[in-house]
MARKE-97098 format. One record per residue (C-alpha): residue number from 1; residue in one letter; x, y, z. Coordinates in steps of 0.25 Angstrom, whole numbers. Example, Ala and Ser with C-alpha at 12.3 -4.5 7.8 and 13.67 -1.06 7.14 Angstrom:
# residues 2
  seq  type     c1     c2     c3
    1     a     49    -18     31
    2     s     55     -4     29
END
This chain:
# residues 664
  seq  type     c1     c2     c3
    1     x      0      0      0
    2     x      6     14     -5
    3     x     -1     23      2
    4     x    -15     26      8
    5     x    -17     38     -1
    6     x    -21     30    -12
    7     x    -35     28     -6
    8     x    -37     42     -2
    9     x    -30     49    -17
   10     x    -46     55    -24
   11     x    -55     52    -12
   12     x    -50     62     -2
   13     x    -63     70      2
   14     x    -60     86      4
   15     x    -70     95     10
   16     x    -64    107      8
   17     x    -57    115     -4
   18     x    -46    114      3
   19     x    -45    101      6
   20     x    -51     97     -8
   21     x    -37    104    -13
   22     x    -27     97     -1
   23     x    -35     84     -7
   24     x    -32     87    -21
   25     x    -17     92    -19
   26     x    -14     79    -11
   27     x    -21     69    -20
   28     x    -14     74    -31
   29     x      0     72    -23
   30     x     -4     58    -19
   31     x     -9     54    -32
   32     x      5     57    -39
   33     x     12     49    -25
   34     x      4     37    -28
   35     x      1     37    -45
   36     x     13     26    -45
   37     x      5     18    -35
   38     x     -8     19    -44
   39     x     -1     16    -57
   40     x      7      4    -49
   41     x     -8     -1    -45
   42     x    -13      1    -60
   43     x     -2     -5    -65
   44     x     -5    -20    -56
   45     x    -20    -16    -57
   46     x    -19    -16    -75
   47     x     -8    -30    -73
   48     x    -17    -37    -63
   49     x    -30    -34    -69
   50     x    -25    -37    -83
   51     x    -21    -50    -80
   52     x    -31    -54    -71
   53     x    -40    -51    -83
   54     x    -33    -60    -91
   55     x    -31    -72    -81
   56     x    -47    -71    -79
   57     x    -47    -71    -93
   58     x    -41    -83    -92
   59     x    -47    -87    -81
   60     x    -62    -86    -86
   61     x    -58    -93   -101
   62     x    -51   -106    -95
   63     x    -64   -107    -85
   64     x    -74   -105    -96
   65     x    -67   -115   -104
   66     x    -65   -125    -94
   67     x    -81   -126    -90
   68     x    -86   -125   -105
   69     x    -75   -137   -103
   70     x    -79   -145    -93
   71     x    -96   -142    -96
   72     x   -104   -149   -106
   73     x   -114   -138   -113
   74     x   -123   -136   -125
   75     x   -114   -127   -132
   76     x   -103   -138   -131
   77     x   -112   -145   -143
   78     x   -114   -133   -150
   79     x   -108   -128   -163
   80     x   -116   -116   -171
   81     x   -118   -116   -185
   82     x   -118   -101   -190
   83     x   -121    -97   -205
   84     x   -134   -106   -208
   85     x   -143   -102   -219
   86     x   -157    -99   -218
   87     x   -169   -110   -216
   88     x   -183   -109   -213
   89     x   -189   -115   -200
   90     x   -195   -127   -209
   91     x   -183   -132   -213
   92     x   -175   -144   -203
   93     x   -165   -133   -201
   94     x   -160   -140   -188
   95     x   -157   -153   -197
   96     x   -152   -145   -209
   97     x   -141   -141   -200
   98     x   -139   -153   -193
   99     x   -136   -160   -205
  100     x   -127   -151   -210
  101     x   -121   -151   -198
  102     x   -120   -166   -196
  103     x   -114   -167   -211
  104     x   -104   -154   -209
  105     x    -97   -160   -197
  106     x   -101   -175   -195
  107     x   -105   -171   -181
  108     x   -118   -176   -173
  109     x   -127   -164   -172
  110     x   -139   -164   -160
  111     x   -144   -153   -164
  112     x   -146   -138   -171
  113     x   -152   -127   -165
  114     x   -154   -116   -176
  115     x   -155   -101   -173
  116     x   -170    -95   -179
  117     x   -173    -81   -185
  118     x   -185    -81   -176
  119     x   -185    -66   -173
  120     x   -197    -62   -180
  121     x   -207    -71   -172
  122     x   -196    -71   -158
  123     x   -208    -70   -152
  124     x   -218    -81   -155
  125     x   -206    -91   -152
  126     x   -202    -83   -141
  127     x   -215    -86   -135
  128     x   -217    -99   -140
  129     x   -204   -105   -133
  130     x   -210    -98   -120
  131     x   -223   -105   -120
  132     x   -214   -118   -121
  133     x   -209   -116   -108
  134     x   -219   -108   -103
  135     x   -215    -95   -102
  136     x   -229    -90   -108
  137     x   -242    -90   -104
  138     x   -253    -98   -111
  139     x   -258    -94   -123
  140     x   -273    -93   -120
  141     x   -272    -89   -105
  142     x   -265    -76   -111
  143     x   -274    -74   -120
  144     x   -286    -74   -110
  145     x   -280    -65   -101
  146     x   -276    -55   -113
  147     x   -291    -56   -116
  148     x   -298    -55   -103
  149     x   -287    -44    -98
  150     x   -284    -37   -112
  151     x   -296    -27   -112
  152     x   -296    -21    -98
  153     x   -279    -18    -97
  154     x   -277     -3    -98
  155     x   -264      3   -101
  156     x   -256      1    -86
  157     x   -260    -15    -88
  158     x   -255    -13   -102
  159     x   -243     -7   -100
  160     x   -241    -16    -89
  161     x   -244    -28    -96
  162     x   -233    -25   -106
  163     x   -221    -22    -96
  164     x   -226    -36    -90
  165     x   -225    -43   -104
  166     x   -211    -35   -105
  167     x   -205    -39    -93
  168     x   -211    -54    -95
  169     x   -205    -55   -110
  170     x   -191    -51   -103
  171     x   -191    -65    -93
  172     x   -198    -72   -107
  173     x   -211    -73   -103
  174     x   -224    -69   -110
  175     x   -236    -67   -107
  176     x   -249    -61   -118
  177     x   -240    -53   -124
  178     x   -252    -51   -134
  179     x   -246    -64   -145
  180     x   -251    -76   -140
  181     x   -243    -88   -134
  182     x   -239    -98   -144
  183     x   -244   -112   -139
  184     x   -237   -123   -136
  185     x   -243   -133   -144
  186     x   -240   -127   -159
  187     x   -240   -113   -166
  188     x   -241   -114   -181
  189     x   -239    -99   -182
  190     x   -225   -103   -174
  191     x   -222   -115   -184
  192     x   -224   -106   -196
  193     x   -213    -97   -191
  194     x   -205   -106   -188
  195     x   -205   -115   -201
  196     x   -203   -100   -208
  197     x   -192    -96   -196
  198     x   -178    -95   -203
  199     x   -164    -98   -195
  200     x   -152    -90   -192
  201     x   -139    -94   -195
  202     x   -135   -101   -184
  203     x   -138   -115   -178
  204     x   -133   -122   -165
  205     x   -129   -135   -168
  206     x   -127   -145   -156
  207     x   -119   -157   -159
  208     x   -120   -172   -150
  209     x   -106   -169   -146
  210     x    -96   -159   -142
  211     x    -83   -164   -149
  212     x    -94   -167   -161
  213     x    -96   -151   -161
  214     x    -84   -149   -160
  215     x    -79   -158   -173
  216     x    -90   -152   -178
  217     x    -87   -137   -178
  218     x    -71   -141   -181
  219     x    -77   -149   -193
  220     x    -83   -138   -200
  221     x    -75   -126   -196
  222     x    -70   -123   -209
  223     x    -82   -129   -219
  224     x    -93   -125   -210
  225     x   -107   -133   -213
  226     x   -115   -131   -227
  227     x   -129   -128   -224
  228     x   -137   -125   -237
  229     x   -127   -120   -244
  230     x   -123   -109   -231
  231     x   -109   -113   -224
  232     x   -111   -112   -209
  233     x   -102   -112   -198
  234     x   -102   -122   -186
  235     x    -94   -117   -172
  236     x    -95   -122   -158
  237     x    -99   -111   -147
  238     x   -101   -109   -133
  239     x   -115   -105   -134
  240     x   -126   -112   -124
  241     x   -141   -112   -128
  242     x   -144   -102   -118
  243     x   -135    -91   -122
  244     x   -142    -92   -137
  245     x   -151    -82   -140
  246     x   -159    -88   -152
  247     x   -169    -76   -155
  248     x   -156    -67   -159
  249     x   -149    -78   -169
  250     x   -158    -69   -181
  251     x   -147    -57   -178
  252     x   -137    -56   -188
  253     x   -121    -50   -185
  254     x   -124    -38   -193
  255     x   -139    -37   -186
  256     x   -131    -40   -174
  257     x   -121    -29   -177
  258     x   -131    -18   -178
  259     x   -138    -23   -168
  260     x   -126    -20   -156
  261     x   -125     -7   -165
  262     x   -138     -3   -159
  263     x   -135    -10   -147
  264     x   -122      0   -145
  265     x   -129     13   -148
  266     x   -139      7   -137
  267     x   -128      7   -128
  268     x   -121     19   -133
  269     x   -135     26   -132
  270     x   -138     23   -116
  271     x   -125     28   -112
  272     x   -128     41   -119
  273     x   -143     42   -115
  274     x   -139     38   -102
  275     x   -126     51   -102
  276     x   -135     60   -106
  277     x   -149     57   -100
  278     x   -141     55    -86
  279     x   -128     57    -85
  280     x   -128     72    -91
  281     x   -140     79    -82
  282     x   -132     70    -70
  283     x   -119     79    -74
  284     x   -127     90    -78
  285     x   -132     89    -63
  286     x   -118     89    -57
  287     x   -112     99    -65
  288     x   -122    108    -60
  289     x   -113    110    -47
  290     x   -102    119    -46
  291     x    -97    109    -34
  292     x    -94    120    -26
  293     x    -94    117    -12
  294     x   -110    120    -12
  295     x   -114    116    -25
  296     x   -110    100    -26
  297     x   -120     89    -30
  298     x   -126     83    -19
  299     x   -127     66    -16
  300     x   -137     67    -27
  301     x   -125     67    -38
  302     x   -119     56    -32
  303     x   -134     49    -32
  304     x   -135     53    -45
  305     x   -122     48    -52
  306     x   -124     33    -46
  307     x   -139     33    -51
  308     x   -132     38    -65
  309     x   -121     26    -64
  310     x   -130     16    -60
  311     x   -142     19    -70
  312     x   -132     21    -81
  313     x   -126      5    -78
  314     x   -141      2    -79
  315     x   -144      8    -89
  316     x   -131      3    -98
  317     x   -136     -9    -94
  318     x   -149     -9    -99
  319     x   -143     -3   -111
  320     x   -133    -14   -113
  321     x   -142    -27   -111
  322     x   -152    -19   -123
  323     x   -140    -19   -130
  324     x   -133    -30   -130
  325     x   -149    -38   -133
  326     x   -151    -30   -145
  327     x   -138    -36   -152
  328     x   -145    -49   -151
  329     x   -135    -59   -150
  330     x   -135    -74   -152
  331     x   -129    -77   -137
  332     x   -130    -72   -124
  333     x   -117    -72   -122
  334     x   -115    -61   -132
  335     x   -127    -54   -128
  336     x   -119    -53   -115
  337     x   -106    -49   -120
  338     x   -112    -39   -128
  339     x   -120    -32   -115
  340     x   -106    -33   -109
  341     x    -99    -26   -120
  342     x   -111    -15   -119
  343     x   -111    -13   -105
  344     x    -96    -11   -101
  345     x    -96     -2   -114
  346     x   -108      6   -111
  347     x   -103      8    -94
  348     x    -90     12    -98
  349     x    -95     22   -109
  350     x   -103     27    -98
  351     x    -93     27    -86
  352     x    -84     35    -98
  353     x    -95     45    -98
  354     x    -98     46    -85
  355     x    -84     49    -81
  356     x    -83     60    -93
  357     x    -93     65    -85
  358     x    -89     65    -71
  359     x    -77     69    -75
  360     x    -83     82    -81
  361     x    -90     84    -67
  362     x    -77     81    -59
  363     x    -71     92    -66
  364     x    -81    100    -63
  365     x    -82     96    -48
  366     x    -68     98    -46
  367     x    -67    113    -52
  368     x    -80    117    -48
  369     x    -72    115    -33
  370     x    -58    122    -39
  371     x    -51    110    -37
  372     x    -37    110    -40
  373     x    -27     99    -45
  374     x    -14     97    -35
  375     x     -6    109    -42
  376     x    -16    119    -40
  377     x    -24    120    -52
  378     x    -37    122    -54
  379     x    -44    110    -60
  380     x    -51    118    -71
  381     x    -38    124    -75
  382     x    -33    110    -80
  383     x    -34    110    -96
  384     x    -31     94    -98
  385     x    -40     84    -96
  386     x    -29     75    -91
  387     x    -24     84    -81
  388     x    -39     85    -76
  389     x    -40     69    -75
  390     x    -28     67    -69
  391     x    -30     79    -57
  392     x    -33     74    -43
  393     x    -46     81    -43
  394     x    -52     73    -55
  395     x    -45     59    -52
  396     x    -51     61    -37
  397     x    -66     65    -43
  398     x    -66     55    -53
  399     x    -63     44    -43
  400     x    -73     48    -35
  401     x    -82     46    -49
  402     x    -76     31    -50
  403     x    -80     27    -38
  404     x    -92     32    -36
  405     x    -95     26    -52
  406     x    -89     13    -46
  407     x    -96     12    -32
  408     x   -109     12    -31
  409     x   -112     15    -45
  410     x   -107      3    -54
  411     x   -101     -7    -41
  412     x   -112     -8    -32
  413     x   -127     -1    -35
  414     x   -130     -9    -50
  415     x   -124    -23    -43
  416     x   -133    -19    -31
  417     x   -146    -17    -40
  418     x   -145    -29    -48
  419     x   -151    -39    -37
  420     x   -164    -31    -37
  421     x   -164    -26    -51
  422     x   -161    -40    -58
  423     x   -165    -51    -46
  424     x   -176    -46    -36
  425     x   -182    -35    -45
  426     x   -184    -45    -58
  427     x   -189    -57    -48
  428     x   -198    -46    -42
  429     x   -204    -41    -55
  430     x   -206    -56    -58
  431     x   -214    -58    -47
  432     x   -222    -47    -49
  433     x   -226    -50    -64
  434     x   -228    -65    -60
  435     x   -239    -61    -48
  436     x   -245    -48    -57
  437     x   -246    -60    -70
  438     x   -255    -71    -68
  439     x   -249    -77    -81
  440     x   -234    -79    -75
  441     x   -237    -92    -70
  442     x   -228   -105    -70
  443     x   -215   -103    -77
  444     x   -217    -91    -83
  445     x   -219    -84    -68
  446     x   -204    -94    -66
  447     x   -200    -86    -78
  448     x   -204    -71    -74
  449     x   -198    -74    -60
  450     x   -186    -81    -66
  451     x   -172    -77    -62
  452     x   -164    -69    -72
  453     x   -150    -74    -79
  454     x   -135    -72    -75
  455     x   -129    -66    -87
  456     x   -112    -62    -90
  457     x   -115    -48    -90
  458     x   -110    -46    -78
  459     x    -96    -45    -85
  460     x   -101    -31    -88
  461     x   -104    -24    -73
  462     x    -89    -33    -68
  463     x    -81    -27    -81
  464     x    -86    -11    -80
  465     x    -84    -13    -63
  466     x    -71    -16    -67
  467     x    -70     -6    -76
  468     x    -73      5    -67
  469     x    -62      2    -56
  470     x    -53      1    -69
  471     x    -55     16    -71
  472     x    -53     20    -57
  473     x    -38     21    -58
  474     x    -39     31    -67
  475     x    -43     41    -54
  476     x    -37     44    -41
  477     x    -33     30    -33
  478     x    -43     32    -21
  479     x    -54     27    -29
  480     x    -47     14    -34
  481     x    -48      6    -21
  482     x    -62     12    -19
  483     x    -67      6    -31
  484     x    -60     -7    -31
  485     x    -66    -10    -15
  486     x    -80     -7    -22
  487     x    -77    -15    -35
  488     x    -75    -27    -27
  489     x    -85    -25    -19
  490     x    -96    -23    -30
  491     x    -89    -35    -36
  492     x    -91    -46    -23
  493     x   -105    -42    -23
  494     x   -107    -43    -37
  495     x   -101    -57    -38
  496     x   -110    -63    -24
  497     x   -120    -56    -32
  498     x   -119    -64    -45
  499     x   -117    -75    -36
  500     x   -129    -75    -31
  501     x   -137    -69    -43
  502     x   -132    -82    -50
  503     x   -135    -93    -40
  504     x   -149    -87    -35
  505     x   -154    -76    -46
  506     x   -152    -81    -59
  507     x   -157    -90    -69
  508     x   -144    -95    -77
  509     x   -131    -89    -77
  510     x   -124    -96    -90
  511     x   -111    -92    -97
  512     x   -108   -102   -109
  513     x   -101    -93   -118
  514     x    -87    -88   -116
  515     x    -89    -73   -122
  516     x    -95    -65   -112
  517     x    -83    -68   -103
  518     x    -73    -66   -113
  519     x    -79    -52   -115
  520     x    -78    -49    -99
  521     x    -65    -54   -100
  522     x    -60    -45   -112
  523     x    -67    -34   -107
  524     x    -59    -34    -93
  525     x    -49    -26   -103
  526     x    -58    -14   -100
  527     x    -54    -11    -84
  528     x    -40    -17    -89
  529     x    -38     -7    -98
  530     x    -44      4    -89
  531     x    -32      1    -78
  532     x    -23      2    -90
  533     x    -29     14    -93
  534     x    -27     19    -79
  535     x    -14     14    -78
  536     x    -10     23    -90
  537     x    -16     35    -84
  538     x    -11     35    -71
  539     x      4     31    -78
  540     x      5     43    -83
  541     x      2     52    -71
  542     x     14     46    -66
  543     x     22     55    -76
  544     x     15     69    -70
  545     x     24     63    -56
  546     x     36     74    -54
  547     x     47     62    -54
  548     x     40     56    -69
  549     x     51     61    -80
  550     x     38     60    -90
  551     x     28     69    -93
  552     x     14     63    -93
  553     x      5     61   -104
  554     x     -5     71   -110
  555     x    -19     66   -111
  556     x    -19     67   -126
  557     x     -9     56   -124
  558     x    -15     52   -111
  559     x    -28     47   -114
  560     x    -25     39   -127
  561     x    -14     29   -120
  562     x    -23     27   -110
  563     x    -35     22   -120
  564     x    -23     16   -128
  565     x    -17      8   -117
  566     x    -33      3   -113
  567     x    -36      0   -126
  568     x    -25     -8   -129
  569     x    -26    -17   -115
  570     x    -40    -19   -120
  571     x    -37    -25   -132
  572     x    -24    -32   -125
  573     x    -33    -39   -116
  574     x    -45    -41   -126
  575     x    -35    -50   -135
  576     x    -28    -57   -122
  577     x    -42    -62   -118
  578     x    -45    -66   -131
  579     x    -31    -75   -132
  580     x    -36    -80   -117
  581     x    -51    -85   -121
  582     x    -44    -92   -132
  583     x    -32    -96   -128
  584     x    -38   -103   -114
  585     x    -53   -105   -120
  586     x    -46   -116   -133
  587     x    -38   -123   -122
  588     x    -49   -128   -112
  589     x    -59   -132   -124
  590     x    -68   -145   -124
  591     x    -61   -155   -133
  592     x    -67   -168   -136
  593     x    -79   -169   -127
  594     x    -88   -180   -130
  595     x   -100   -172   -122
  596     x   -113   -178   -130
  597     x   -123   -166   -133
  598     x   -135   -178   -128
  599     x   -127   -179   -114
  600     x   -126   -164   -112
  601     x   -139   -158   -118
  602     x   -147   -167   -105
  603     x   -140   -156    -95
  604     x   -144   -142   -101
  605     x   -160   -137   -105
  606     x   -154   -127   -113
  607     x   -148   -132   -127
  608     x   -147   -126   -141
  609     x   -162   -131   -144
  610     x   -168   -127   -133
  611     x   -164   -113   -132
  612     x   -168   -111   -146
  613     x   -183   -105   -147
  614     x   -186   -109   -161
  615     x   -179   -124   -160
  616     x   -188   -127   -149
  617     x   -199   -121   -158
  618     x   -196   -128   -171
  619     x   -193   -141   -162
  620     x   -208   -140   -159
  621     x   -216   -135   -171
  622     x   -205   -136   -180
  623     x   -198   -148   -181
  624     x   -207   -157   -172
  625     x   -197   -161   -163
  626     x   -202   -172   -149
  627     x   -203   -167   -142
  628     x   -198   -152   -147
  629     x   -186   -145   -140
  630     x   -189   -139   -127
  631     x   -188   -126   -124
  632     x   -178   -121   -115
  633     x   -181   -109   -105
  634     x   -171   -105    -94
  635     x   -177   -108    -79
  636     x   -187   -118    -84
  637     x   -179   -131    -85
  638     x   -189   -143    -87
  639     x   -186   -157    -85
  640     x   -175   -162    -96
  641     x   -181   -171   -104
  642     x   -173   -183   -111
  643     x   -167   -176   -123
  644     x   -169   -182   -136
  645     x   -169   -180   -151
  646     x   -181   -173   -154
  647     x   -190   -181   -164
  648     x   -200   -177   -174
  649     x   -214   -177   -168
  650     x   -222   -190   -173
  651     x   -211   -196   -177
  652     x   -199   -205   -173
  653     x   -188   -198   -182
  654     x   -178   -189   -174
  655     x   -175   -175   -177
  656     x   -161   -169   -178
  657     x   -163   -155   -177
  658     x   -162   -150   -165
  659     x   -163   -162   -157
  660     x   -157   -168   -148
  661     x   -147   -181   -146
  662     x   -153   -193   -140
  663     x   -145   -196   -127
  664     x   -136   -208   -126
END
């Protein structure tokens, strides 16, 4: 320990001019006493946190791989087919493709699940699907109560009706929403679309083994697989059936691209509506005062500017999930490391203007008091912006601004809201639809009562927390230990937190697929960089030292080596953690398993058919399949019944599309 100064330099309190100036003349002293010991701590902070990036890096990719290792899954059988042509509904699509498949690599197929452009009546299956589970009311009991109950609802019932059908469709449950229920027994309206339905260009195809999938996709690496004249491409992946979303396979790339165009300038839109609708009158209101000594804002400012925080984070929230569920992705795990992307970038775009503009109001505080820097001069004399930045008065108001940013905004009051936002608030809504809606009965009041999911996104609150205490070395050193106490704090409660959301408050918490964690690992770089960032700054205040034979650098100079030197750790680490997830990823990879497709599919509900809306219906009204493919709904596990091939109804001749393989 150097000296107990270092806890003390910015966060002295003054209650008087006078001592304000003793304050500002000693913190400057001390500050050029002890730089070398900050620049020594950022130096072993940039070394330690760089390479315990990397090591977790490591870390994380020899875990992942080791259970995908050691577990037996449904992606393990899968290999996707990309490039199809188009087929209509009423063709044996499933067994085109099978064939195809069969005669390309020799390989025994169980089955092919085929993405369907069902966009335009999403709907009608949606429903459809839900009354095979249950999740719907009964046809004609929603029909009587629309009749009996349609003429006398005024305007409030309306209203209310239609926020209740809202909120219902969100948990995918539906009540008379004005179409009828399709019945369960058969639908010719349903049959026609989908005879006339055409598919996308991708199909899962599940192979009986797992070394057969992988002859397979090796076979036809370089050839791929003819279908109709069309040369598709077969690859393995890690995707599990219930990270697919089928309704989105109709989105092509270039739709998709548009789409996170829009998607952007969503994101880009809420953080400037939410500047210039809040944040503006907010410093409109502060620099109001003089801050003479009887013209200061009151506690109200300090209310005010955690309220704006906080809502902003809530608000960038919102923004991001809308966002990252317009680009309408195949996967959830992209979904997820899209919201990730979205939501760092839009905090940190907003944390840049928000200190732009407490930066403007520091200034102003400080020479609405006449502060002076340590020689004497009068703030508002200054001319360079660095000079400015790098006077005690300034480095001792933005710290305070950090840390206020830091603790209670972002580390302790969004974490402490989310228990009675997401958990006892949605349970409480649930119960209330449930007792004011005699229809939510039987699973479908299980269903608006259910428990939420876990999802990946917390890689975004952990990164931008980190993130923040990265940009803390940029200011005087009293703040840094402050924030670092509350940084762990806020992260113990966030982890017993998670703890316990995941074993008593969640549905499922499932992560199949490598790329969200990737992402979070390649993102570390950010708070990285920031501490090479800091390092660089603080460097070259070094030089301004009496006993320094240089001269310091100018800010034209300045602030471009500092963006250099962040910019180029962040591509540095970006390309080691590339070299790491391949490098450890290839070397822990199954190799000749002999896991059986028949043996494996007894242990999941979930698979690639029943997951797929439009399979399970075709299975039905389609392709006659007995008995047809069940439907598979999250929470409502049934009894599992005794797989087998699915067969033609009336007759004794198995079907291969879709099925599945006897057991042994």
């Amino acid at each position: 320990f150097v000296s107990p100064d270092l806890l003390a330099l910015g966060s002295a309190e003054a209650t008087t001019p006078q001592m304000f100036c003793a304050v500002i003349s000693w913190g400057h002293q001390r500050q050029l006493d002890l730089l070398w010991t900050k620049v020594a701590w950022l130096i072993f902070a940039y070394v330690f946190s760089f390479v315990g990036a990397l090591i977790y890096a490591v870390r994380q990719t020899v875990l992942f791989a080791h259970i995908d290792a050691g577990e037996v899954s449904m992606s393990d059988f899968l290999a996707i087919l990309e490039g199809l042509p188009q087929m209509k509904g009423h063709e044996e699509v499933e067994d085109i493709i099978k064939e195809k498949v069969l005669e390309a690599t020799g390989e025994g197929v169980a089955g092919v699940s085929v993405a369907w452009d069902f966009n335009s009546c999403a709907g009608e299956v949606e429903r459809t699907v839900a009354s095979e589970v249950g999740l719907v009311e009964d046809a004609a009991r929603a029909a009587a109560r629309t009749t009996v109950e349609g003429a006398t609802l005024g305007w409030y019932s309306r209203l209310n009706g239609l926020l209740t059908r809202w909120l219902l469709k969100m948990w995918q449950i539906h009540l008379d929403s004005g179409e009828p229920c399709t019945p369960r027994g058969q639908s010719s309206d349903l049959k026609q679309r989908l005879l006339e339905m055409e598919n996308c260009s991708t199909a899962f195809v599940v192979f009986s083994n797992e070394d057969g999938r992988d002859r397979a996709v090796e076979a036809v690496k370089d050839t791929g697989i003819e279908i109709r004249g069309t040369r598709c491409k077969l690859k393995s992946s890690t995707v599990e059936p219930e990270e697919i979303m089928w309704q989105n396979f109709y989105v092509t790339a270039a739709q998709r691209k548009f789409k996170l165009v829009k998607a952007f300038m969503l994101v880009l839109g809420a953080c400037i509506l939410w500047t210039v609708l809040m944040y503006l009158p907010y410093a409109a209101y502060m620099m109001s005062f003089t801050y003479q000594p009887r013209d200061r804002p009151g506690p109200l400012g300090e209310y005010l500017f955690i309220g704006l925080v906080v809502g902003s984070q809530l608000g960038l929230f919102v923004a991001c999930s809308v966002g990252a569920n317009m680009a309408l992705y195949r996967y959830e795990g992209e979904r997820q490391s899209k919201y990730i992307q979205f939501y760092n970038g839009a905090l940190l775009l907003n944390l840049a203007m928000d200190i732009v503009l407490q930066t403007v109001l520091s200034y102003k505080e400080m020479t609405g008091k006449k502060a002076h820097t340590a020689n004497g001069q009068l703030l508002d004399e200054l001319t360079s912006y660095q000079d400015i930045m790098e006077s005690f008065p300034m480095q001792r108001t933005l710290g305070n601004y950090l840390l206020k940013y830091c603790w209670p905004s972002t580390f302790l009051y969004p974490f402490l809201s989310q228990p009675i936002l997401v958990q006892w608030l949605a349970y409480h809504i649930g119960k209330l639809l449930v007792r004011a809606n005699t229809s939510l009965q039987g699973v479908m009041a299980a269903k608006a009562m259910e428990l939420g999911a876990m999802r990946q996104e917390r890689y975004a609150d952990i990164l931008f927390n980190t993130a923040l205490v990265a940009l803390v070395p940029f200011v005087a050193p009293a703040y840094m230990h402050l924030v670092l106490i509350f940084f762990l704090m806020s992260h113990v409660y966030i982890y017993l937190y998670d703890h316990w959301k995941v074993l008593r408050c969640v549905v499922r918490f499932q992560f199949t697929s490598p790329e969200v964690h990737k992402l979070a690992m390649q993102l570390f770089a950010l708070p990285v960089s920031f501490l090479a960032g800091a390092l660089v700054f603080k460097a070259n205040q070094l030089r301004r030292l009496p006993s320094s034979e240089n001269s310091p650098l100018s800010s034209s100079h300045l602030l471009p080596l500092v963006v250099g030197v962040m910019l180029a750790h962040g591509l540095m680490h970006y390309l080691l953690v590339e070299m790491i997830c391949r490098v450890f990823w290839t070397a822990t990879v199954r190799k000749d398993s002999n896991a059986s497709y028949a043996a494996t599919v007894s242990h999941f509900r979930a698979t690639y058919f029943s997951t797929n809306p439009v399979h399970c219906l075709r299975s039905k009204y389609v392709l006659g399949h007995d008995p047809p493919e069940a439907v598979y709904a999250c929470g409502l596990w049934r009894i599992p019944r005794a797989w087998k091939e699915p067969r033609e109804t009336g007759t004794d001749t198995p079907r291969s599309a879709g099925g599945l393989p006897k057991a042994p």
